[in-house]
C-alpha positions in Angstrom: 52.7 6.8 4.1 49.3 5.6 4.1 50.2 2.2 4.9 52.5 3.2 7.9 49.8 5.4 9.1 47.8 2.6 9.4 50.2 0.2 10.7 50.7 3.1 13.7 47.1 3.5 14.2 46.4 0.0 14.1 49.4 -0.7 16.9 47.9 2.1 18.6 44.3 0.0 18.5 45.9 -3.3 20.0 47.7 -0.9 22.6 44.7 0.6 23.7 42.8 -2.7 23.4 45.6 -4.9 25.2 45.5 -2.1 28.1 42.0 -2.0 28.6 42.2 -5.6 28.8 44.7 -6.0 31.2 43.3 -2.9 33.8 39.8 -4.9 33.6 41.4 -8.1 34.2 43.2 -6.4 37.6 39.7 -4.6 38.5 38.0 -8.0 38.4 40.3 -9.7 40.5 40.7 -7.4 42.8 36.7 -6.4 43.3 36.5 -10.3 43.9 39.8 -10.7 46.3 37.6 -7.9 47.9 34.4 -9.8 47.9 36.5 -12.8 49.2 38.2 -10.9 52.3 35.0 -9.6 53.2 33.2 -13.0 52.9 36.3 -14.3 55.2 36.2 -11.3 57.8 32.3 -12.1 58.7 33.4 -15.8 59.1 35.8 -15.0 61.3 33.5 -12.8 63.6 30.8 -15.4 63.6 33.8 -17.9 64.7 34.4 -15.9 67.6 31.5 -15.6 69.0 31.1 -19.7 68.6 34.3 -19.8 70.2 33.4 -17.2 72.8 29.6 -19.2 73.8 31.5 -22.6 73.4 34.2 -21.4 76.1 30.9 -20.4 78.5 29.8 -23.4 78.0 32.6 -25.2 79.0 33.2 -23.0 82.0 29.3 -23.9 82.9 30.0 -27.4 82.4 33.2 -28.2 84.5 31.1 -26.0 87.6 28.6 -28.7 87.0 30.6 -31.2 87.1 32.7 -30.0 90.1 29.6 -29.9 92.2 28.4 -33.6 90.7 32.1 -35.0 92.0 30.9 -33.3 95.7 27.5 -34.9 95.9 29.1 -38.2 94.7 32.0 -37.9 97.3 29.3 -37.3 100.0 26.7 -40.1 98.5 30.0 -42.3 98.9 30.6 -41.7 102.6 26.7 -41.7 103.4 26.7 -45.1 102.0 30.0 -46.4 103.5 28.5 -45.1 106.8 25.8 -47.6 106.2 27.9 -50.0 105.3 29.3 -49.8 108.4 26.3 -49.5 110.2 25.0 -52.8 108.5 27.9 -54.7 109.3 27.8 -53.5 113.1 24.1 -54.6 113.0 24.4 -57.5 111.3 
């Protein structure tokens, strides 16, 4: 009986041991799946406000450039009126 008893208490020892084990293991990796998400979730914020500043940006940019492409146009008739005007003169 002895021996049994201790066979039993020793399975119950590894049980108990082996479940601890396991229940840590799944806190661990879930505290830093946790940690991870979190990490990702700022990331993410951060990214869209880039993304958000870059699209101003752009938008800016392209209003620039639309009113650079109307000076140009007119910079290119004011100097084919000269052109003209050269040619008559000359």
């Amino acid at each position: 009986m002895d021996i049994d008893g201790n066979l039993v208490g020793a399975i119950a020892v590894a049980g108990t041991v082996l479940t601890l084990t396991v229940v840590l293991t799944v806190l661990i990796r879930q505290g830093f799946a946790t940690l991870r998400a979190r990490s990702c979730a700022g990331r993410e914020v951060d990214y869209r406000a880039l993304a958000e500043r870059v699209a101003g940006e752009q938008t800016k940019t392209l209003q620039e450039l639309r009113t650079l492409r109307v000076e140009v146009s007119e910079l290119r008739e004011r100097v084919f009126a000269m052109d003209k005007l050269l040619r008559e003169v000359g």
